[in-house]
PDB file of N, CA, C, O and CB in Angstrom:
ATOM      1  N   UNK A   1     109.000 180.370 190.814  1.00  0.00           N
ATOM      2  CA  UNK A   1     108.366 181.638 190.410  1.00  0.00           C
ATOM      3  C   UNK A   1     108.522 181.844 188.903  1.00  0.00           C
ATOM      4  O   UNK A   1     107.563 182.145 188.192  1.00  0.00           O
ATOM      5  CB  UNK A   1     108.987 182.840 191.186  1.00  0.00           C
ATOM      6  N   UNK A   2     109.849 181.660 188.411  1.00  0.00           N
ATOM      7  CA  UNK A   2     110.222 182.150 186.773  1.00  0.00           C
ATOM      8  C   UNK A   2     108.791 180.278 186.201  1.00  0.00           C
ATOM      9  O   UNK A   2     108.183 180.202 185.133  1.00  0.00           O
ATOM     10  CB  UNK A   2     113.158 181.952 186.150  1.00  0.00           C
ATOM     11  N   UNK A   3     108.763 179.613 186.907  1.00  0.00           N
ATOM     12  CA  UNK A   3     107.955 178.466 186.125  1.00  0.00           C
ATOM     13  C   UNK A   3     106.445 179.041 186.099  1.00  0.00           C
ATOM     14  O   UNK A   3     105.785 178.445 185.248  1.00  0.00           O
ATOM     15  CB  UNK A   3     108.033 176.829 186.974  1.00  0.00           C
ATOM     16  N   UNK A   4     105.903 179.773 186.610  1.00  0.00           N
ATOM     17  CA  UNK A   4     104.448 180.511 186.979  1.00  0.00           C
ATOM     18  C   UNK A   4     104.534 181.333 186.194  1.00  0.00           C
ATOM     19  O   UNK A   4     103.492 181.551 185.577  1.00  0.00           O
ATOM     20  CB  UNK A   4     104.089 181.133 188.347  1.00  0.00           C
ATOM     21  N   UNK A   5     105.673 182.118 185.848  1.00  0.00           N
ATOM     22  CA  UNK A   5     105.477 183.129 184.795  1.00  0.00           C
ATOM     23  C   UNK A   5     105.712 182.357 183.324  1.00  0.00           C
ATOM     24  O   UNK A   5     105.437 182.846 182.229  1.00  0.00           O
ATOM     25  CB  UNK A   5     106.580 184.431 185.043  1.00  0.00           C
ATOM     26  N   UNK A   6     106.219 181.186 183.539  1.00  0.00           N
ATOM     27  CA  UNK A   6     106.087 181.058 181.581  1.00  0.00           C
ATOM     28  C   UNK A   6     104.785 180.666 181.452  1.00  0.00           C
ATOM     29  O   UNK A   6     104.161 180.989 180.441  1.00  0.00           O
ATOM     30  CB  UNK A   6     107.155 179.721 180.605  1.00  0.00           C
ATOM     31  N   UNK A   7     104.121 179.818 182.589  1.00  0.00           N
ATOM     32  CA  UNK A   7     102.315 179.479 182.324  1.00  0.00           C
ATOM     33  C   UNK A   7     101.956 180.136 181.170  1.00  0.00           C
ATOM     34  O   UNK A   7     101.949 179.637 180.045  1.00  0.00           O
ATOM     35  CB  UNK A   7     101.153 180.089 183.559  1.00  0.00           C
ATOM     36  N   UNK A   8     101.606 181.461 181.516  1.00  0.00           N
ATOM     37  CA  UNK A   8     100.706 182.264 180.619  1.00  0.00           C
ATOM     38  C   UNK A   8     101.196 181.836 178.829  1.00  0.00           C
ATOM     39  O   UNK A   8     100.619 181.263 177.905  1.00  0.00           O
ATOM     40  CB  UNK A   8     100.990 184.146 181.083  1.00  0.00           C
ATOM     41  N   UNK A   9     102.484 182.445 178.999  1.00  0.00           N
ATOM     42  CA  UNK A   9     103.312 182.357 177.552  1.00  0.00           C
ATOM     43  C   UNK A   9     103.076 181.040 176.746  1.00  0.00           C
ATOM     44  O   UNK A   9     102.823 180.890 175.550  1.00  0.00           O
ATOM     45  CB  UNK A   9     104.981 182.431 177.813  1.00  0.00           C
ATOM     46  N   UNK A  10     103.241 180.073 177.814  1.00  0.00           N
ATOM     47  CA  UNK A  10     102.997 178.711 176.995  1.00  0.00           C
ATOM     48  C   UNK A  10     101.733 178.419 176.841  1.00  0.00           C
ATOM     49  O   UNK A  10     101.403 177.668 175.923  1.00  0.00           O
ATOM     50  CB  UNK A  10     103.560 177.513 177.575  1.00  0.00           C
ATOM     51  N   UNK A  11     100.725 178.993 177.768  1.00  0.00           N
ATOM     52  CA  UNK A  11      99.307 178.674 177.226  1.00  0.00           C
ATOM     53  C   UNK A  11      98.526 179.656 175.763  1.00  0.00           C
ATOM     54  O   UNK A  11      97.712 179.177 174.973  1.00  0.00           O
ATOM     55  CB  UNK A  11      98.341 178.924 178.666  1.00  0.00           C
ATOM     56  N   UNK A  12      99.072 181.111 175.739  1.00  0.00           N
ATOM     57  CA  UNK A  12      99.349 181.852 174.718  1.00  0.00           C
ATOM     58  C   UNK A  12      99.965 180.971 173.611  1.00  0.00           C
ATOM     59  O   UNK A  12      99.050 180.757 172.817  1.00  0.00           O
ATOM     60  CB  UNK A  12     100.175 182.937 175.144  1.00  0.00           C
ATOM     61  N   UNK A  13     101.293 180.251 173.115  1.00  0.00           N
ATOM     62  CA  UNK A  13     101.356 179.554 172.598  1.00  0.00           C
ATOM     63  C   UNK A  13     100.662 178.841 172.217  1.00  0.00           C
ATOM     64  O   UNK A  13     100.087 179.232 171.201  1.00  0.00           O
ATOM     65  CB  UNK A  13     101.827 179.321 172.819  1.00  0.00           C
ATOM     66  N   UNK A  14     100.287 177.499 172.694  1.00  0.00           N
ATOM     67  CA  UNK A  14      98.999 176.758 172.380  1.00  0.00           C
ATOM     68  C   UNK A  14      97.883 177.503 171.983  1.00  0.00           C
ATOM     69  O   UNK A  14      97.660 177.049 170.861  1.00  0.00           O
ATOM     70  CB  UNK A  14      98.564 176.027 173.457  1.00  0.00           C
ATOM     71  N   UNK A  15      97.210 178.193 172.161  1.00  0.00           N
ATOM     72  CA  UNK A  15      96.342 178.871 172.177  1.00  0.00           C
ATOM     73  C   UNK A  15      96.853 178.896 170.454  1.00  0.00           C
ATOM     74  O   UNK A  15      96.484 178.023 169.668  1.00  0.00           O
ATOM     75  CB  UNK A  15      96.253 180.111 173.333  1.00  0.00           C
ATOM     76  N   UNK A  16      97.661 179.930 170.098  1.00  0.00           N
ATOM     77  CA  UNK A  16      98.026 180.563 168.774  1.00  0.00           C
ATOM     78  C   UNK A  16      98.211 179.004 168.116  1.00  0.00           C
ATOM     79  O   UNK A  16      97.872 178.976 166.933  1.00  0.00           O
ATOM     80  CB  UNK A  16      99.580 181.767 168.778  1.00  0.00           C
ATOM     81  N   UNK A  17      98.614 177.897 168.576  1.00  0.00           N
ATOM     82  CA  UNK A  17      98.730 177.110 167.212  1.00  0.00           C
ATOM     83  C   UNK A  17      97.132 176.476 167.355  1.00  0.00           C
ATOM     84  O   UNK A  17      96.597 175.899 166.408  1.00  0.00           O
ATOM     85  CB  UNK A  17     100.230 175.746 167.135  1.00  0.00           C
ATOM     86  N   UNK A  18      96.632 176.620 168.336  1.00  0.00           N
ATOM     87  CA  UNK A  18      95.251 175.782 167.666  1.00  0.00           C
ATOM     88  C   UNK A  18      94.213 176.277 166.851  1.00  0.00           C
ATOM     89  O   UNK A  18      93.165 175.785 166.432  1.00  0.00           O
ATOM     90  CB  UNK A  18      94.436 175.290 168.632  1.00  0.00           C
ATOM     91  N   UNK A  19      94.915 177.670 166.699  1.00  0.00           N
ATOM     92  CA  UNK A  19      94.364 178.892 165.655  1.00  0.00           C
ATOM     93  C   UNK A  19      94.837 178.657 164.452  1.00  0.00           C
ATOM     94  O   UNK A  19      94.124 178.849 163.467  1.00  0.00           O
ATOM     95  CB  UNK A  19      94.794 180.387 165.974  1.00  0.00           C
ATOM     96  N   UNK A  20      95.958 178.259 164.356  1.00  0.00           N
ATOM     97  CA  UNK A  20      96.393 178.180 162.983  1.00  0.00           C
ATOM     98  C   UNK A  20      96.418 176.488 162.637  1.00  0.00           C
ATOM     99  O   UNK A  20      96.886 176.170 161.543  1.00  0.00           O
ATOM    100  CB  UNK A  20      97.965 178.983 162.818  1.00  0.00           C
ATOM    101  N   UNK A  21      96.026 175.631 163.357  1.00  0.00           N
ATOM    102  CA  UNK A  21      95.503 174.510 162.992  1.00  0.00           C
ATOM    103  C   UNK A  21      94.155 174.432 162.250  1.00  0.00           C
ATOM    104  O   UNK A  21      93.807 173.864 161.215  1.00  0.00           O
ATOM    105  CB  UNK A  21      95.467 173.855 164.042  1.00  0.00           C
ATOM    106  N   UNK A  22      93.363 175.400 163.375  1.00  0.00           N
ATOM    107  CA  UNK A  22      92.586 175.641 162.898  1.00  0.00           C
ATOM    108  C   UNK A  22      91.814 175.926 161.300  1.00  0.00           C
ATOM    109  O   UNK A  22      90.882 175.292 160.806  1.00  0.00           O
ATOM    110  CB  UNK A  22      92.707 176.133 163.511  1.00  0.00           C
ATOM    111  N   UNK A  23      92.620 177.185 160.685  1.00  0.00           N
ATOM    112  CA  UNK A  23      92.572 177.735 159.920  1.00  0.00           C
ATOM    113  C   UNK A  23      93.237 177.053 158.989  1.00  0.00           C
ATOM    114  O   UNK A  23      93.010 177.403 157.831  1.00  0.00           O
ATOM    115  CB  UNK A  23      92.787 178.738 160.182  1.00  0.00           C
ATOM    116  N   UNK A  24      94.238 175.897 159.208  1.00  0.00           N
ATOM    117  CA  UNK A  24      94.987 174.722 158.066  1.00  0.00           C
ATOM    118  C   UNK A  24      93.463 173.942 157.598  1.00  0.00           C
ATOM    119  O   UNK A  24      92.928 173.984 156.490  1.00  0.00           O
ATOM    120  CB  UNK A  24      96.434 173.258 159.053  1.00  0.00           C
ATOM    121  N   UNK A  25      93.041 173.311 158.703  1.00  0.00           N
ATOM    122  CA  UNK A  25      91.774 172.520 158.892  1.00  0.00           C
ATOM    123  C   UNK A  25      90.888 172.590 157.535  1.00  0.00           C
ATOM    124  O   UNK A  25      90.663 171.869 156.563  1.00  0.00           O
ATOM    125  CB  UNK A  25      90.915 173.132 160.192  1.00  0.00           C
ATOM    126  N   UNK A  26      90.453 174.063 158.097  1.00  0.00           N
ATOM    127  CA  UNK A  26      89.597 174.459 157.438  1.00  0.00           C
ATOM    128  C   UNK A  26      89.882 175.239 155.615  1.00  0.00           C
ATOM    129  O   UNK A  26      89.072 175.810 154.884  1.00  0.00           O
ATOM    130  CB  UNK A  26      89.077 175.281 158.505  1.00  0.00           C
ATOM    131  N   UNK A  27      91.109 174.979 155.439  1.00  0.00           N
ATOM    132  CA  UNK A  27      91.922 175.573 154.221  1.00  0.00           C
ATOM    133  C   UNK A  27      91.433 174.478 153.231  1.00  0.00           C
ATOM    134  O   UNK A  27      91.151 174.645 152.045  1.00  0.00           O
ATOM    135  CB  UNK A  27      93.767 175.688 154.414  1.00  0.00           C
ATOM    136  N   UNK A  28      91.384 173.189 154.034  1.00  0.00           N
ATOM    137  CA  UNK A  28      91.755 172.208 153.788  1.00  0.00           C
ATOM    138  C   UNK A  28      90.511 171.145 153.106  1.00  0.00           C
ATOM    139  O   UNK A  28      90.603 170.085 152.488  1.00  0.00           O
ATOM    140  CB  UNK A  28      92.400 171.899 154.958  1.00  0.00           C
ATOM    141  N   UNK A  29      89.091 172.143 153.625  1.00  0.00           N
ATOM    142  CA  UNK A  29      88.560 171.415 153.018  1.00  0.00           C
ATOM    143  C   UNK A  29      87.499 171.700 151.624  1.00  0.00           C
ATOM    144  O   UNK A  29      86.972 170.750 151.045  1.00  0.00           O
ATOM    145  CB  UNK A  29      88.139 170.904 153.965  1.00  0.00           C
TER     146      UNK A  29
END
């Protein structure tokens, strides 16, 4: 049950760095 509840958090995570990959990416060019 506590492993079902970090799902969200860790997909929130990911989520937020492919945003700020994102935004490196694009700093970048």
């Amino acid at each position: 049950d506590s492993f079902m509840n970090d799902i969200p958090i860790f997909c929130n995570k990911l989520y937020v760095l492919m945003l700020d990959l994102e935004d490196t990416y694009r700093l970048q060019e």
